[in-house]
C-alpha positions as CSV (number, residue, x, y, z in Angstrom):
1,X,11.6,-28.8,63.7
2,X,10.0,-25.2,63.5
3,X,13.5,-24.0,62.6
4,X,13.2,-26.5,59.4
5,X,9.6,-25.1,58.9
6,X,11.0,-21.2,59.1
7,X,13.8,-22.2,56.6
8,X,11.8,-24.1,54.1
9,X,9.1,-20.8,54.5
10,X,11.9,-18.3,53.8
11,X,13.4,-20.2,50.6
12,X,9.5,-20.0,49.6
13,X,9.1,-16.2,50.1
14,X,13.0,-15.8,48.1
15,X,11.6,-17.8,45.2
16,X,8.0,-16.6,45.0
17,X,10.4,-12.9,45.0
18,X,12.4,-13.8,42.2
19,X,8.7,-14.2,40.4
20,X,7.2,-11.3,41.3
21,X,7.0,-7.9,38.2
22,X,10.1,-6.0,39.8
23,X,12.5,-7.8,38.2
24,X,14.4,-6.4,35.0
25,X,13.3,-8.1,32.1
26,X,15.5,-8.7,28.9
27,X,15.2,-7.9,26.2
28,X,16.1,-9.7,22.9
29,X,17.2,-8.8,19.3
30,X,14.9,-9.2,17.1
31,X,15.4,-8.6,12.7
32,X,13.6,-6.6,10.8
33,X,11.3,-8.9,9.7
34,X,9.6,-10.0,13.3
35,X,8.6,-6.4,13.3
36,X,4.5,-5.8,12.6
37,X,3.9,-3.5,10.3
38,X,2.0,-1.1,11.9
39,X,1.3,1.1,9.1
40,X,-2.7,1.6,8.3
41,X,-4.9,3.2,6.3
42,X,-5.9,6.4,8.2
43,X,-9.8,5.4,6.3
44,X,-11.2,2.7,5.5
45,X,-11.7,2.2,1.5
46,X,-15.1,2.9,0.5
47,X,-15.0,6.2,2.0
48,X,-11.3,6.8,0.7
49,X,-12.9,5.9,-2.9
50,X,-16.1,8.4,-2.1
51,X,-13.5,11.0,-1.6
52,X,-11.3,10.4,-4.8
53,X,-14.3,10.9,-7.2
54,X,-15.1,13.9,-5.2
55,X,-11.8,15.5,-5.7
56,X,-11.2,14.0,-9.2
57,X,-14.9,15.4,-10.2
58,X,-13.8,18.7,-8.6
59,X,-10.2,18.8,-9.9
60,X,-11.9,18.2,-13.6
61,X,-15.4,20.3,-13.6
62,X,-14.1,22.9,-11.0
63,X,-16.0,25.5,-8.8
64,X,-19.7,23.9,-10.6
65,X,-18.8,20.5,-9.0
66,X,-17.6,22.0,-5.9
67,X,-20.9,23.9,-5.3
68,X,-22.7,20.8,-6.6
69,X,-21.3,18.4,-3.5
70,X,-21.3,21.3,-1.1
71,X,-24.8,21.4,-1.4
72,X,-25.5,17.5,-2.1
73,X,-23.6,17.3,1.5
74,X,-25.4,19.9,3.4
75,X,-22.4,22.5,3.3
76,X,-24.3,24.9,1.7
77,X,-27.8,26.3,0.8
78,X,-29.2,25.5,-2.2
79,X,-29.7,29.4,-4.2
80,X,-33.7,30.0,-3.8
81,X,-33.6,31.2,-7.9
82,X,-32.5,28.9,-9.9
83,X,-29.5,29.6,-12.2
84,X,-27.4,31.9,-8.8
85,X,-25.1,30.5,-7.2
86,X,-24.8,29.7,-3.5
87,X,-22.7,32.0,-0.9
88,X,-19.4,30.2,-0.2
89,X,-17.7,33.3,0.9
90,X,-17.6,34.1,4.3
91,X,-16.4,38.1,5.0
92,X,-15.2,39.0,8.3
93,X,-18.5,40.6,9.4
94,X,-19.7,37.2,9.4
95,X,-17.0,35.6,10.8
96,X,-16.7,37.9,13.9
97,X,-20.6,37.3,14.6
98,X,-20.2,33.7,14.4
99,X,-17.4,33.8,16.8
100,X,-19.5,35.9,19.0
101,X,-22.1,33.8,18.9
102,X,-20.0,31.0,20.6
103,X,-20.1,30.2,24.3
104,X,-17.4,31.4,26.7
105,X,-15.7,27.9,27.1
106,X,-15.5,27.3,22.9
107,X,-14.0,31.2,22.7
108,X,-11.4,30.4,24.9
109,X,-10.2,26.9,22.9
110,X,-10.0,29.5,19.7
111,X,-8.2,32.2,20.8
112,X,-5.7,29.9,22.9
113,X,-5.4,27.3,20.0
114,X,-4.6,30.9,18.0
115,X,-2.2,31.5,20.3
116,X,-0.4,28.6,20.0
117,X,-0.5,28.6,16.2
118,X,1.4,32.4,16.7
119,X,4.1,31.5,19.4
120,X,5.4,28.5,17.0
121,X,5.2,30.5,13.8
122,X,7.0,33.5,15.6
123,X,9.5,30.3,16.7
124,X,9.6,28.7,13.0
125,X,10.3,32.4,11.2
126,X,13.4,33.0,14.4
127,X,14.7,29.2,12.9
128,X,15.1,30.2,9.5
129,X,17.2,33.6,9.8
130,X,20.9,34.3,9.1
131,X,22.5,31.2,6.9
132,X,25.6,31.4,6.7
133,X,27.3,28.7,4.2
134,X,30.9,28.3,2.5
135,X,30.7,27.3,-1.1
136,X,33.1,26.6,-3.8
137,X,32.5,28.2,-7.1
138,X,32.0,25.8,-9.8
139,X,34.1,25.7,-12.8
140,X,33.1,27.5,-15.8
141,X,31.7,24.9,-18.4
142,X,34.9,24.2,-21.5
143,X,33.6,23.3,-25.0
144,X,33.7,20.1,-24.3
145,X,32.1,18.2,-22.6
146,X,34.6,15.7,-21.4
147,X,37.4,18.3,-20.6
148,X,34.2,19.8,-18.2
149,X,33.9,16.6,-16.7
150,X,37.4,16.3,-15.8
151,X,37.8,19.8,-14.6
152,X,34.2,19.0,-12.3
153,X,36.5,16.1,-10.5
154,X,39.9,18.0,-10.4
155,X,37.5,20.3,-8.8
156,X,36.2,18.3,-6.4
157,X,39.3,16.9,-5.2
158,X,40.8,20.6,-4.9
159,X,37.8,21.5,-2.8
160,X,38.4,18.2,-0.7
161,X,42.0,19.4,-0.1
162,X,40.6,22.9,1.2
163,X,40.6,24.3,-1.9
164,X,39.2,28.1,-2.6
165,X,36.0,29.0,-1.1
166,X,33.6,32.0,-1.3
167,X,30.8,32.6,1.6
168,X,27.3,33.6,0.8
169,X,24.9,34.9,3.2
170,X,21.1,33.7,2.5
């Protein structure tokens, strides 16, 4: 009898296994249209709307509306004499103080953030030397118009068939 009892415990534990997270899962096909559409609006639409009669007020009136909603938004300092305009240019004297004026931890984010910006620009600029590419010169252009396109798909065919080819370096 207790070797019933241990049997019927073990075929238990194997099923209650069979159950338990480890095991693979499958997965199924699914079309196109069961996937969500996860796209969203990166703002919601009043603000978006709030923004697009900024910019369209800005794009139409220029730097007078730009100095307008800097200083309706606390960007800048209303002039103290009326008629001057505010100070919206910041020279590198100024910058360098307020960068001084930053605590130890914020300097570091800067100048390794800077850093970072360099190394992949350096990275980008050694991606984009030396292109070399084989080209076929096109046809020159006959009278007419239909005699050009037939010569544009003899052309293309010749090319196809390793036709002539001239290299240029970029």
């Amino acid at each position: 009898m207790q070797l019933l009892h241990e049997k019927e415990r073990e075929a238990k534990e194997k099923d209650s296994r069979k159950e338990e997270p480890h095991e693979m899962t499958r997965l199924r096909r699914i079309s196109l249209a069961e996937i969500p559409d996860l796209r969203r609006e990166p703002v919601d639409a009043e603000t978006r709307k709030i923004a697009e009669e900024i910019v369209g007020d800005i794009r139409d009136k220029g730097e007078a509306a730009f100095l307008a909603h800097a200083i309706r938004l606390g960007d800048l300092k209303k002039p103290e004499k009326e008629g001057e305009k505010p100070e919206f240019i910041v020279t590198k004297e100024e910058m360098r103080k307020a960068y001084q004026a930053l605590d130890v931890e914020d300097r570091i984010v800067l100048d390794h953030t800077a850093n970072r910006i360099r190394a992949f620009a350096r990275a980008q600029r050694t991606c984009l030397q030396g292109l070399r590419v084989s080209v076929t010169p096109p046809p020159s252009p006959p009278p007419n118009f239909v005699d050009y396109f037939n010569q544009l798909l003899l052309f293309n065919k010749g090319a196809r068939r390793g036709g002539r080819t001239h290299r240029c370096t970029c």
